[in-house]
Biotite code that builds the C-alpha atoms (Angstrom):
import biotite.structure as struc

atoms = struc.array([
    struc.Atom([-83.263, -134.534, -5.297], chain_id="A", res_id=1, res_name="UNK", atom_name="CA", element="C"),
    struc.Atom([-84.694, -137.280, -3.766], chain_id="A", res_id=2, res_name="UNK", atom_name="CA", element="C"),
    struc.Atom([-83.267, -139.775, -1.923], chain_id="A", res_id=3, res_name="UNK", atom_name="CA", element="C"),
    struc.Atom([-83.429, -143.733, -1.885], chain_id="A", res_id=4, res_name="UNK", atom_name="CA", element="C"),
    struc.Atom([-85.462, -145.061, 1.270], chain_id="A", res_id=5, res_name="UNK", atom_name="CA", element="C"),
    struc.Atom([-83.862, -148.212, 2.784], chain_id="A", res_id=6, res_name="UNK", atom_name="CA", element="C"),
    struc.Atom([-86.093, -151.153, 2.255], chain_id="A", res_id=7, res_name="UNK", atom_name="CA", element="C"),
    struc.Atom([-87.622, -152.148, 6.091], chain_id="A", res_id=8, res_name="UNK", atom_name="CA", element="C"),
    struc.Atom([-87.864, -155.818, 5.186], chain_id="A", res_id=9, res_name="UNK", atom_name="CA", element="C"),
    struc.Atom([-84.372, -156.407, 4.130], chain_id="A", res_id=10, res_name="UNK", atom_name="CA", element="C"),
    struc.Atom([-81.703, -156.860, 6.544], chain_id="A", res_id=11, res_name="UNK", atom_name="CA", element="C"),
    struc.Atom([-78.182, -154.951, 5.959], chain_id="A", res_id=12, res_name="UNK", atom_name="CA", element="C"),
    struc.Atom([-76.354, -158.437, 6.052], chain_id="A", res_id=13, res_name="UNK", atom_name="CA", element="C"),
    struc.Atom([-77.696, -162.357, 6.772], chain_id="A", res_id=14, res_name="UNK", atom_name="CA", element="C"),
    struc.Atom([-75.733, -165.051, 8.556], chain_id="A", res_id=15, res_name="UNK", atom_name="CA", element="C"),
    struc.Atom([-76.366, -168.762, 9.401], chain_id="A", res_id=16, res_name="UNK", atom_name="CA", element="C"),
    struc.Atom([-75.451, -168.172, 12.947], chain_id="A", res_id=17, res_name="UNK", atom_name="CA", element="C"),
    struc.Atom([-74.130, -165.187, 15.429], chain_id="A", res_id=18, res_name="UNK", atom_name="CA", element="C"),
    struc.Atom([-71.305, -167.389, 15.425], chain_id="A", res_id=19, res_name="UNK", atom_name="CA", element="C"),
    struc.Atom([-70.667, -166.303, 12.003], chain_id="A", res_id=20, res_name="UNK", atom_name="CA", element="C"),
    struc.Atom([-70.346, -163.049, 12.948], chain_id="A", res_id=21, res_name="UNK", atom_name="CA", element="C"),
    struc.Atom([-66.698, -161.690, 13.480], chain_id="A", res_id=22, res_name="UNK", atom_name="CA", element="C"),
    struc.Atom([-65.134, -158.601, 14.531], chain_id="A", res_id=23, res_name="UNK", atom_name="CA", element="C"),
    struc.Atom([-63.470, -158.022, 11.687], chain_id="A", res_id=24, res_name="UNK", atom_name="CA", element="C"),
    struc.Atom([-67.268, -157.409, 10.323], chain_id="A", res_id=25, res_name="UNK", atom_name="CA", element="C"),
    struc.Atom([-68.351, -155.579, 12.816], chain_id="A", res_id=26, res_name="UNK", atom_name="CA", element="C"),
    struc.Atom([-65.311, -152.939, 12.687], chain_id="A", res_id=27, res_name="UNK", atom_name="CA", element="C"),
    struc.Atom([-65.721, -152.859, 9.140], chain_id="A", res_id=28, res_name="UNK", atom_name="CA", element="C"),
    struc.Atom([-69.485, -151.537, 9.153], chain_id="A", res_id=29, res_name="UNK", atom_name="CA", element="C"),
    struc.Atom([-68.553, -149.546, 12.358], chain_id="A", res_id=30, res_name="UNK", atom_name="CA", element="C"),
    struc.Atom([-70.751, -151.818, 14.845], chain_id="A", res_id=31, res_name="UNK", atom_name="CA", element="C"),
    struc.Atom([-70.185, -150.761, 18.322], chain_id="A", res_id=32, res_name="UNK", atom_name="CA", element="C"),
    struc.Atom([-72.856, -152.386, 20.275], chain_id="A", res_id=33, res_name="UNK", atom_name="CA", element="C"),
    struc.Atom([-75.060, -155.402, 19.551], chain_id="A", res_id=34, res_name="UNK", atom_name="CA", element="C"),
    struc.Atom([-78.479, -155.721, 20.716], chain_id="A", res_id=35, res_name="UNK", atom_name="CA", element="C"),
    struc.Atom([-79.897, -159.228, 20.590], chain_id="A", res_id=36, res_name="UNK", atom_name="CA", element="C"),
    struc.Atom([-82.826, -161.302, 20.244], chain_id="A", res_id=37, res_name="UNK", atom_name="CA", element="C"),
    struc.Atom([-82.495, -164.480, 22.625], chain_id="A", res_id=38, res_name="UNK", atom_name="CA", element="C"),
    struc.Atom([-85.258, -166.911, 21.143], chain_id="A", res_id=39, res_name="UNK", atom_name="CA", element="C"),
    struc.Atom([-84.465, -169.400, 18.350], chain_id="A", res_id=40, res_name="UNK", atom_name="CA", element="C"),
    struc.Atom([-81.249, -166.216, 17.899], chain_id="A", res_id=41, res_name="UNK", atom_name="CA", element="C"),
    struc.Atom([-79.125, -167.340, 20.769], chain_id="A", res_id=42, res_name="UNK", atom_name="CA", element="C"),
    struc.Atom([-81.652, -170.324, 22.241], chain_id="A", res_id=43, res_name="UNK", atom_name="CA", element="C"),
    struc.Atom([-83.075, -173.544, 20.970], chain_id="A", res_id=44, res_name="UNK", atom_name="CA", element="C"),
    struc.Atom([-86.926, -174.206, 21.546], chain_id="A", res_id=45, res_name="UNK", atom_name="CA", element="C"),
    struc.Atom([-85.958, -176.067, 24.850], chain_id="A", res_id=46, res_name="UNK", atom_name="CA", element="C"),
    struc.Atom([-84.195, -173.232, 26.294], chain_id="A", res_id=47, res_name="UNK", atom_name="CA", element="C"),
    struc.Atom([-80.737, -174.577, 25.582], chain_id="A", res_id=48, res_name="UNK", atom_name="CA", element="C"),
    struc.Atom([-78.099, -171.907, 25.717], chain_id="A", res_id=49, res_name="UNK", atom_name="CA", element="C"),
    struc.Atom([-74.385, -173.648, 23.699], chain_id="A", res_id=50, res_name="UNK", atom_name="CA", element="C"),
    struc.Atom([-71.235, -173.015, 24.676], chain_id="A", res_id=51, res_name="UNK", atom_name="CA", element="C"),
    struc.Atom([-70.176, -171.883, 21.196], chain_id="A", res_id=52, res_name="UNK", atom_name="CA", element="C"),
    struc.Atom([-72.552, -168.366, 21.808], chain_id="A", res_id=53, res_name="UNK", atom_name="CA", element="C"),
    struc.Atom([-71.102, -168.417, 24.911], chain_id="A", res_id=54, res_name="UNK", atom_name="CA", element="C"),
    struc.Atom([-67.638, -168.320, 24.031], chain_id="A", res_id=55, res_name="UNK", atom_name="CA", element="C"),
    struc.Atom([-68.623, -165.714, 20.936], chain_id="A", res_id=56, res_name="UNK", atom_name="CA", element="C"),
    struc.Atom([-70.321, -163.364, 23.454], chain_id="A", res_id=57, res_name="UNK", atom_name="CA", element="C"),
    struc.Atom([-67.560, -163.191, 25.455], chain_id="A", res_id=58, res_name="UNK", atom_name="CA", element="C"),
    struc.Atom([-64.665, -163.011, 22.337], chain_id="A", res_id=59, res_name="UNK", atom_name="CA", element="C"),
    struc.Atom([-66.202, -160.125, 20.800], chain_id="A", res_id=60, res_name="UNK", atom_name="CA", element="C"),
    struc.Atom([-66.825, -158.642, 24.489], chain_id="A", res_id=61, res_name="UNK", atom_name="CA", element="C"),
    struc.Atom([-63.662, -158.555, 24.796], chain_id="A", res_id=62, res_name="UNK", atom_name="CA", element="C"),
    struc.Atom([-62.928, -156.712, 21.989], chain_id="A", res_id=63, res_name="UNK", atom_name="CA", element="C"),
    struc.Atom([-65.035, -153.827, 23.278], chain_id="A", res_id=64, res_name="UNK", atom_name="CA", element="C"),
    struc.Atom([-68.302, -154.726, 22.067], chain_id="A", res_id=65, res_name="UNK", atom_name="CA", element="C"),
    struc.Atom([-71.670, -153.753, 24.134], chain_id="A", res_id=66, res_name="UNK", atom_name="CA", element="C"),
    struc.Atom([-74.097, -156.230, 24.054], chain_id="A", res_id=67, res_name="UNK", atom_name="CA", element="C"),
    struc.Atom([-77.834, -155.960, 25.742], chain_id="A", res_id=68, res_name="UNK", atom_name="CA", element="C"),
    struc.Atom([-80.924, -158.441, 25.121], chain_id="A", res_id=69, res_name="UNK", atom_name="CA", element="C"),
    struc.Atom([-84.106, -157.122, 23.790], chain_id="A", res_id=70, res_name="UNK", atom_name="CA", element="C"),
    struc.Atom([-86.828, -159.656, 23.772], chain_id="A", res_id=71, res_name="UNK", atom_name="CA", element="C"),
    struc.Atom([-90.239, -160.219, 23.034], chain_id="A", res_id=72, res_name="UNK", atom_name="CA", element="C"),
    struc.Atom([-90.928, -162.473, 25.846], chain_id="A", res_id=73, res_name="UNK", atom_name="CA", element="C"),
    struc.Atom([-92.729, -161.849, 28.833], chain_id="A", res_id=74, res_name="UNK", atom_name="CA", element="C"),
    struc.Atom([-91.122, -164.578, 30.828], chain_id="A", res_id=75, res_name="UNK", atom_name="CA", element="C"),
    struc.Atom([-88.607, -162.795, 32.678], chain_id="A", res_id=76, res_name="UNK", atom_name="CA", element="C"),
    struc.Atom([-86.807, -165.769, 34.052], chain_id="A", res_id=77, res_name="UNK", atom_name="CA", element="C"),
    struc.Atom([-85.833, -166.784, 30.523], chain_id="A", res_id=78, res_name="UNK", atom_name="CA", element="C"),
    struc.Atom([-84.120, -163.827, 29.518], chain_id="A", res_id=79, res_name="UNK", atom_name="CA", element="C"),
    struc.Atom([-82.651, -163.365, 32.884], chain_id="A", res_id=80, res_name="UNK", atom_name="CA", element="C"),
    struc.Atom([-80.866, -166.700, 33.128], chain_id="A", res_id=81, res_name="UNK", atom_name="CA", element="C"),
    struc.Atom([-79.297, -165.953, 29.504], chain_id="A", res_id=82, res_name="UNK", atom_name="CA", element="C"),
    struc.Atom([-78.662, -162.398, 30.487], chain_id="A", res_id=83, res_name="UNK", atom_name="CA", element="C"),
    struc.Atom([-76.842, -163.813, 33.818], chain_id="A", res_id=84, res_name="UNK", atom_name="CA", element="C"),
    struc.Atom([-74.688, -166.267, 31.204], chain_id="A", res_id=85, res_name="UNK", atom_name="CA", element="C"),
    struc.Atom([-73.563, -163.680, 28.852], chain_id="A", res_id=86, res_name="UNK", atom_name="CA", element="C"),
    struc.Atom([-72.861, -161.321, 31.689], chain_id="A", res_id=87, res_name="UNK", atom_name="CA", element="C"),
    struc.Atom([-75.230, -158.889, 29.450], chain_id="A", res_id=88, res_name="UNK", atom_name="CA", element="C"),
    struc.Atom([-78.109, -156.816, 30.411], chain_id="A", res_id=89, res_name="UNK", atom_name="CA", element="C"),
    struc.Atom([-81.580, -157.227, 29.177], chain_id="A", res_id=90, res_name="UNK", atom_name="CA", element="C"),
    struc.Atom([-85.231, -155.932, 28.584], chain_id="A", res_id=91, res_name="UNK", atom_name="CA", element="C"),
    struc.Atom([-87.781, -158.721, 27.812], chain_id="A", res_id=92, res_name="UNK", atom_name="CA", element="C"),
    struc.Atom([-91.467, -158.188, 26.888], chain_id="A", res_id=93, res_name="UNK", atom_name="CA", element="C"),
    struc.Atom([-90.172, -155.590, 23.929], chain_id="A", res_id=94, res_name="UNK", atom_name="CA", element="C"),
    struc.Atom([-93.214, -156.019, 21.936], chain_id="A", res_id=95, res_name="UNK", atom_name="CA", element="C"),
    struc.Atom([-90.783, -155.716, 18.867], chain_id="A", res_id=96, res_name="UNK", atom_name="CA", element="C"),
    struc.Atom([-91.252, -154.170, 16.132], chain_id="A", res_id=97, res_name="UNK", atom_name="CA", element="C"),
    struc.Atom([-92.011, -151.485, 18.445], chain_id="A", res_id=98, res_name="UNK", atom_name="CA", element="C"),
    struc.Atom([-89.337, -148.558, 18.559], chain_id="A", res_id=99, res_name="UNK", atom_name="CA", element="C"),
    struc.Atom([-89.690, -148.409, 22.146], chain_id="A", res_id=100, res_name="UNK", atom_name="CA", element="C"),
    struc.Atom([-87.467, -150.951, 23.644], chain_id="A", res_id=101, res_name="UNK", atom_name="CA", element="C"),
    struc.Atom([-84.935, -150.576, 20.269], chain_id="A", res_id=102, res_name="UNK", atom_name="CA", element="C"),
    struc.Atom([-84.808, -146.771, 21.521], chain_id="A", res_id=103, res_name="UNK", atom_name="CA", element="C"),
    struc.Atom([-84.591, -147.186, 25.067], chain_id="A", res_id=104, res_name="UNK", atom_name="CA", element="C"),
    struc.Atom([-81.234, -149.813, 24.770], chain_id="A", res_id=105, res_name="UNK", atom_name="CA", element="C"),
    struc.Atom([-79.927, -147.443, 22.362], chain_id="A", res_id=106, res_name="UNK", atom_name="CA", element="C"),
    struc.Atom([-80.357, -144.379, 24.544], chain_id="A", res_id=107, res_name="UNK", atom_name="CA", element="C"),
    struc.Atom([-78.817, -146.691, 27.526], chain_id="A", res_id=108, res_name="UNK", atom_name="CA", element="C"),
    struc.Atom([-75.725, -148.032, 25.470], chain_id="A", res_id=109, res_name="UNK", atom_name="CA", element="C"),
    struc.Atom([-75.517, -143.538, 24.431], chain_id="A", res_id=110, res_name="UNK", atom_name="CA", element="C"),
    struc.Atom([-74.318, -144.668, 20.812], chain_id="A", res_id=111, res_name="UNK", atom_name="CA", element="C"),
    struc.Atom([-75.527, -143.579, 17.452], chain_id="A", res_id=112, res_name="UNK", atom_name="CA", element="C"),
    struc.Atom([-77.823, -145.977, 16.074], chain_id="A", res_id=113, res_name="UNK", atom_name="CA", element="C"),
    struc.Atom([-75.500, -146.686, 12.908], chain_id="A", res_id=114, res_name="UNK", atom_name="CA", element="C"),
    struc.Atom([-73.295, -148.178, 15.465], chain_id="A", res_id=115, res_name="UNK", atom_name="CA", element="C"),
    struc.Atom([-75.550, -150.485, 16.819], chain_id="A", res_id=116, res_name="UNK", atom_name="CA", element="C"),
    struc.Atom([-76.615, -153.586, 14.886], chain_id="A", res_id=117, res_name="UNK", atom_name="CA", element="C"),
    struc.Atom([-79.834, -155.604, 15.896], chain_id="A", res_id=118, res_name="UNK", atom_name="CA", element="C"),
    struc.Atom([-79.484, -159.471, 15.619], chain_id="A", res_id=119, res_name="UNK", atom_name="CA", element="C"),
    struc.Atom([-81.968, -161.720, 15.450], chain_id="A", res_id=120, res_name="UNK", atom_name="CA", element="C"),
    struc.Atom([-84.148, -164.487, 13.392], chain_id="A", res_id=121, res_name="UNK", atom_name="CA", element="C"),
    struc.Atom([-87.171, -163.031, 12.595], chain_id="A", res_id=122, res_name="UNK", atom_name="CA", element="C"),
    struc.Atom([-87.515, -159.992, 10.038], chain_id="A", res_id=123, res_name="UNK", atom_name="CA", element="C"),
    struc.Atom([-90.628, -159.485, 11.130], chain_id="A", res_id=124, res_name="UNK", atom_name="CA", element="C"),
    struc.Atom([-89.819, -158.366, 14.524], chain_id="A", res_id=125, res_name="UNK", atom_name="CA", element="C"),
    struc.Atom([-86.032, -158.359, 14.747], chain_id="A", res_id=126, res_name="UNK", atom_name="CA", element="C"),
    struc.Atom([-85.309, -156.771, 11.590], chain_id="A", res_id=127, res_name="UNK", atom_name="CA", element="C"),
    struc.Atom([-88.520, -154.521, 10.821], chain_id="A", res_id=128, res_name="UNK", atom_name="CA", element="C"),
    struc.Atom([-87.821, -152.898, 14.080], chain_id="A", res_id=129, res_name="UNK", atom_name="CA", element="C"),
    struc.Atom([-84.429, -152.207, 13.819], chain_id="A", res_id=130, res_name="UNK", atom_name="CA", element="C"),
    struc.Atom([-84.369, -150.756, 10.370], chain_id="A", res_id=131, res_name="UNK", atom_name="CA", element="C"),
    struc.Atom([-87.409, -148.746, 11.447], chain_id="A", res_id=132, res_name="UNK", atom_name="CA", element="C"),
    struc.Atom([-84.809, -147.223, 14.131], chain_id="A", res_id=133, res_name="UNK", atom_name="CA", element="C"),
    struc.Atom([-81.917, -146.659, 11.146], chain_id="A", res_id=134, res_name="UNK", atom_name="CA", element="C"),
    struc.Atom([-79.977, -149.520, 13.259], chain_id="A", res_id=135, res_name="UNK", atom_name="CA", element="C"),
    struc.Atom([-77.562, -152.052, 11.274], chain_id="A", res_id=136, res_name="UNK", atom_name="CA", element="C"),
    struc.Atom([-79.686, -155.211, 11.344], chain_id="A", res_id=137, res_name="UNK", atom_name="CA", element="C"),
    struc.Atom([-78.322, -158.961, 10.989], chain_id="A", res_id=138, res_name="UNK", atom_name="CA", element="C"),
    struc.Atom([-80.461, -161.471, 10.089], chain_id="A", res_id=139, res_name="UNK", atom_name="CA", element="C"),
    struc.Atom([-79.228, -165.069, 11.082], chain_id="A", res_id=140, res_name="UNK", atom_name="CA", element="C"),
    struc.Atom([-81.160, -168.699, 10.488], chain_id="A", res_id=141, res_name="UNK", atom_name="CA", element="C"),
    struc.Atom([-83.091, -169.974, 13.238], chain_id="A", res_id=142, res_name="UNK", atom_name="CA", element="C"),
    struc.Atom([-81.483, -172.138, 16.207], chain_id="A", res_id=143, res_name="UNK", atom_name="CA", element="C"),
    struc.Atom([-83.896, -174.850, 15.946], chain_id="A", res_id=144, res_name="UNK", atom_name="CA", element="C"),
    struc.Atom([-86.043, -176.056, 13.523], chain_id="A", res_id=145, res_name="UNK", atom_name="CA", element="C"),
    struc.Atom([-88.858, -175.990, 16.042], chain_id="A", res_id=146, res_name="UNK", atom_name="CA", element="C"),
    struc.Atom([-91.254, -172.785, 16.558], chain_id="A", res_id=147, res_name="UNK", atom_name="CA", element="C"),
    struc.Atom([-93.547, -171.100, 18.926], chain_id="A", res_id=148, res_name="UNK", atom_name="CA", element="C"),
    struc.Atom([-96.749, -171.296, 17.330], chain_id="A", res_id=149, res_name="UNK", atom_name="CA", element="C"),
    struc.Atom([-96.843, -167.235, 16.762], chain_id="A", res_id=150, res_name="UNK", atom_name="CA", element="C"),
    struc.Atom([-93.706, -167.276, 15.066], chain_id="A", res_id=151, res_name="UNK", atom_name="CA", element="C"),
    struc.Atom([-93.825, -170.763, 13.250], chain_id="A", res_id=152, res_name="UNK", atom_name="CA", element="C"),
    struc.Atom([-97.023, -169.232, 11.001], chain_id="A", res_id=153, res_name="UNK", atom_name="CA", element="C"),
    struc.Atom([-94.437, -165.800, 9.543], chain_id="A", res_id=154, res_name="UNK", atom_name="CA", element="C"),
    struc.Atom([-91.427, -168.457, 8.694], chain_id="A", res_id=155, res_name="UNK", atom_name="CA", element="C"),
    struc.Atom([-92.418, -169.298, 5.422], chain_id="A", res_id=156, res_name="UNK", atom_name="CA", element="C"),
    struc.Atom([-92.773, -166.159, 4.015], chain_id="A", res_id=157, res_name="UNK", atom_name="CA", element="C"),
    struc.Atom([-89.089, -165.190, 5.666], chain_id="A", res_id=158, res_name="UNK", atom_name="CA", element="C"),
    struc.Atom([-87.838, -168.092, 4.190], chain_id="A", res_id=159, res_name="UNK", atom_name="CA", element="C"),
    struc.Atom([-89.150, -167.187, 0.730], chain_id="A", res_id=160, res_name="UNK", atom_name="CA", element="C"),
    struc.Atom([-87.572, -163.303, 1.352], chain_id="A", res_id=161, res_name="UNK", atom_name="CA", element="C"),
    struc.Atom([-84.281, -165.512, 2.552], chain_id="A", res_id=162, res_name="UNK", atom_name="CA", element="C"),
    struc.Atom([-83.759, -167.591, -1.054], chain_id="A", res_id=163, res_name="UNK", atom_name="CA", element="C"),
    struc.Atom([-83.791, -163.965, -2.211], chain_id="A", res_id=164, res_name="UNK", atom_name="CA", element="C"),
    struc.Atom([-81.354, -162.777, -0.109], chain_id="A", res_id=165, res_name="UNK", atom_name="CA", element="C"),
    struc.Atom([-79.427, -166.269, -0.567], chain_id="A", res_id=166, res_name="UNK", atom_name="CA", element="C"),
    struc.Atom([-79.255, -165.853, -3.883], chain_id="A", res_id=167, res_name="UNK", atom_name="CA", element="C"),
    struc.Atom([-78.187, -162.009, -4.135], chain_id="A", res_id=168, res_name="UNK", atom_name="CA", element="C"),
    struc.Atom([-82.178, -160.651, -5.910], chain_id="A", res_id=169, res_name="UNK", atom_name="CA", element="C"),
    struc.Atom([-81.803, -157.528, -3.122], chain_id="A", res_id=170, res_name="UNK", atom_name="CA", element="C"),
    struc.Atom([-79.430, -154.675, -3.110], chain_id="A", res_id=171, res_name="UNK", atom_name="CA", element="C"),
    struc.Atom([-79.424, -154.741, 0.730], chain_id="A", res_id=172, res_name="UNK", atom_name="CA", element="C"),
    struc.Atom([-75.286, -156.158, 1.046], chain_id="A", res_id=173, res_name="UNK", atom_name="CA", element="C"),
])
Protein backbone atom coordinates (compact mmCIF):
# COMPACT_ATOMS: atom_id res chain seq x y z
CA UNK A 1 0.00 0.00 0.00
CA UNK A 2 1.32 3.12 -0.69
CA UNK A 3 1.38 5.96 1.20
CA UNK A 4 0.51 9.78 0.62
CA UNK A 5 3.81 12.00 0.46
CA UNK A 6 3.35 15.38 2.24
CA UNK A 7 3.41 18.15 -0.25
CA UNK A 8 7.06 20.22 0.42
CA UNK A 9 5.55 23.51 -0.70
CA UNK A 10 2.65 23.64 1.59
CA UNK A 11 3.01 24.63 5.06
CA UNK A 12 1.09 22.48 7.92
CA UNK A 13 -0.71 25.78 9.09
CA UNK A 14 -0.38 29.80 7.90
CA UNK A 15 -0.71 32.80 10.18
CA UNK A 16 -0.62 36.62 9.68
CA UNK A 17 1.86 36.98 12.41
CA UNK A 18 3.87 34.74 15.19
CA UNK A 19 1.77 36.74 17.30
CA UNK A 20 -1.04 34.73 16.12
CA UNK A 21 0.36 31.85 17.28
CA UNK A 22 -0.87 30.53 20.77
CA UNK A 23 -0.11 27.79 23.00
CA UNK A 24 -3.15 26.38 22.93
CA UNK A 25 -2.01 25.58 19.10
CA UNK A 26 1.04 24.55 19.74
CA UNK A 27 -0.07 21.85 22.52
CA UNK A 28 -2.66 20.82 20.28
CA UNK A 29 -0.26 19.71 17.30
CA UNK A 30 2.29 18.63 20.02
CA UNK A 31 4.91 21.59 19.26
CA UNK A 32 7.64 21.50 21.72
CA UNK A 33 10.26 23.71 20.34
CA UNK A 34 10.13 26.50 17.76
CA UNK A 35 12.85 27.27 15.49
CA UNK A 36 12.64 30.66 13.83
CA UNK A 37 13.45 32.68 10.95
CA UNK A 38 14.37 36.37 12.14
CA UNK A 39 14.09 38.42 8.75
CA UNK A 40 10.80 40.02 7.63
CA UNK A 41 9.48 36.70 10.45
CA UNK A 42 10.33 38.48 13.63
CA UNK A 43 12.14 41.85 11.96
CA UNK A 44 11.09 44.66 9.72
CA UNK A 45 13.49 45.61 6.73
CA UNK A 46 15.14 48.26 9.09
CA UNK A 47 16.04 45.86 11.67
CA UNK A 48 13.24 46.81 14.02
CA UNK A 49 12.57 44.17 16.61
CA UNK A 50 8.50 45.14 18.43
CA UNK A 51 7.71 44.67 21.66
CA UNK A 52 4.64 42.58 20.82
CA UNK A 53 7.31 39.47 19.56
CA UNK A 54 8.98 40.31 22.43
CA UNK A 55 6.41 39.83 24.87
CA UNK A 56 5.13 36.52 22.69
CA UNK A 57 8.66 35.02 22.89
CA UNK A 58 8.79 35.28 26.29
CA UNK A 59 4.76 34.14 27.06
CA UNK A 60 5.10 31.01 25.29
CA UNK A 61 8.76 30.62 26.92
CA UNK A 62 7.29 30.49 29.74
CA UNK A 63 5.11 27.92 29.06
CA UNK A 64 8.02 25.58 28.32
CA UNK A 65 8.61 26.25 24.84
CA UNK A 66 12.35 26.02 23.24
CA UNK A 67 12.99 28.48 20.88
CA UNK A 68 16.45 28.84 18.69
CA UNK A 69 17.02 31.19 15.49
CA UNK A 70 18.03 29.69 12.27
CA UNK A 71 18.87 32.23 9.69
CA UNK A 72 20.00 32.72 6.38
CA UNK A 73 22.06 35.68 7.05
CA UNK A 74 25.59 35.97 7.21
CA UNK A 75 25.62 39.07 9.31
CA UNK A 76 26.17 37.76 12.61
CA UNK A 77 25.53 40.91 14.51
CA UNK A 78 21.93 40.89 13.31
CA UNK A 79 20.93 37.70 14.55
CA UNK A 80 22.93 38.11 17.64
CA UNK A 81 21.31 41.31 18.87
CA UNK A 82 17.75 39.54 18.33
CA UNK A 83 19.08 36.36 19.80
CA UNK A 84 20.39 38.55 22.94
CA UNK A 85 16.51 40.11 23.06
CA UNK A 86 14.66 36.93 23.04
CA UNK A 87 17.14 35.41 25.42
CA UNK A 88 17.25 32.56 22.52
CA UNK A 89 20.12 30.95 20.87
CA UNK A 90 20.92 31.16 17.26
CA UNK A 91 22.77 29.90 14.04
CA UNK A 92 22.85 32.48 11.17
CA UNK A 93 24.26 31.87 7.65
CA UNK A 94 21.84 28.51 7.45
CA UNK A 95 21.81 28.50 3.79
CA UNK A 96 18.10 27.27 4.21
CA UNK A 97 16.56 25.06 2.53
CA UNK A 98 19.50 23.14 3.45
CA UNK A 99 18.86 20.25 6.08
CA UNK A 100 21.96 21.10 7.73
CA UNK A 101 21.30 23.86 10.10
CA UNK A 102 17.31 22.47 10.45
CA UNK A 103 19.20 19.15 11.67
CA UNK A 104 21.81 20.51 13.70
CA UNK A 105 19.08 22.81 16.04
CA UNK A 106 17.03 19.82 16.12
CA UNK A 107 19.78 17.49 17.28
CA UNK A 108 20.74 20.46 19.90
CA UNK A 109 17.07 21.06 21.23
CA UNK A 110 17.25 16.45 21.37
CA UNK A 111 13.42 16.50 20.30
CA UNK A 112 11.67 14.58 17.61
CA UNK A 113 11.23 16.61 14.68
CA UNK A 114 7.25 16.33 14.84
CA UNK A 115 7.71 18.37 17.88
CA UNK A 116 9.45 21.05 16.46
CA UNK A 117 7.71 23.54 14.17
CA UNK A 118 9.77 25.90 11.78
CA UNK A 119 8.39 29.52 11.48
CA UNK A 120 9.04 31.74 9.05
CA UNK A 121 7.90 33.93 5.81
CA UNK A 122 9.28 32.44 3.02
CA UNK A 123 8.19 28.83 1.71
CA UNK A 124 10.89 28.77 -0.25
CA UNK A 125 13.44 28.59 2.38
CA UNK A 126 11.55 28.49 5.67
CA UNK A 127 9.03 26.07 4.76
CA UNK A 128 10.74 23.83 1.93
CA UNK A 129 13.36 23.13 4.45
CA UNK A 130 11.47 22.26 7.22
CA UNK A 131 9.05 19.92 5.59
CA UNK A 132 12.08 18.41 3.86
CA UNK A 133 13.18 17.57 7.65
CA UNK A 134 9.36 16.09 8.53
CA UNK A 135 9.27 19.33 10.96
CA UNK A 136 5.72 21.12 11.62
CA UNK A 137 6.15 24.27 9.51
CA UNK A 138 4.18 27.72 10.03
CA UNK A 139 4.00 29.97 7.47
CA UNK A 140 3.22 33.65 8.61
CA UNK A 141 2.89 37.06 6.26
CA UNK A 142 5.82 39.12 5.97
CA UNK A 143 6.77 41.94 8.66
CA UNK A 144 7.20 44.58 6.18
CA UNK A 145 6.14 45.16 2.95
CA UNK A 146 9.71 45.90 1.95
CA UNK A 147 12.23 43.07 0.60
CA UNK A 148 15.80 42.19 0.15
CA UNK A 149 16.23 42.08 -3.41
CA UNK A 150 16.84 38.02 -3.32
CA UNK A 151 13.76 37.47 -1.61
CA UNK A 152 11.50 40.33 -3.09
CA UNK A 153 11.84 38.37 -6.79
CA UNK A 154 10.12 34.57 -5.01
CA UNK A 155 7.13 36.77 -3.26
CA UNK A 156 4.85 36.72 -5.94
CA UNK A 157 4.71 33.33 -6.63
CA UNK A 158 4.25 32.70 -2.55
CA UNK A 159 1.66 35.03 -2.63
CA UNK A 160 -0.16 33.27 -5.48
CA UNK A 161 0.45 29.65 -3.37
CA UNK A 162 -0.94 31.96 -0.24
CA UNK A 163 -4.63 32.95 -1.97
CA UNK A 164 -4.63 29.15 -2.20
CA UNK A 165 -3.98 28.48 1.10
CA UNK A 166 -6.28 31.63 2.06
CA UNK A 167 -8.92 30.32 0.48
CA UNK A 168 -8.74 26.51 1.68
CA UNK A 169 -7.63 24.89 -2.45
CA UNK A 170 -4.83 22.63 -0.28
CA UNK A 171 -5.40 19.79 2.04
CA UNK A 172 -2.35 20.91 4.10
CA UNK A 173 -4.72 22.18 7.56
Amino acid sequence: MATKRKKTIYPNAYFNSVQEITIGFLIKNKIKALILDIDNTLIDYNKNLSEEVIIWAKELQGQGIKMYILSNTNKEEKVKRVSEKLEVPYEHFAKKPSKKGFIKVQNILKMKPQNIAVIGDQIFTDIIGGNRCDMFTILVDPVDKKDYWYTAWKRPIENQLKKKLKKGETNVF
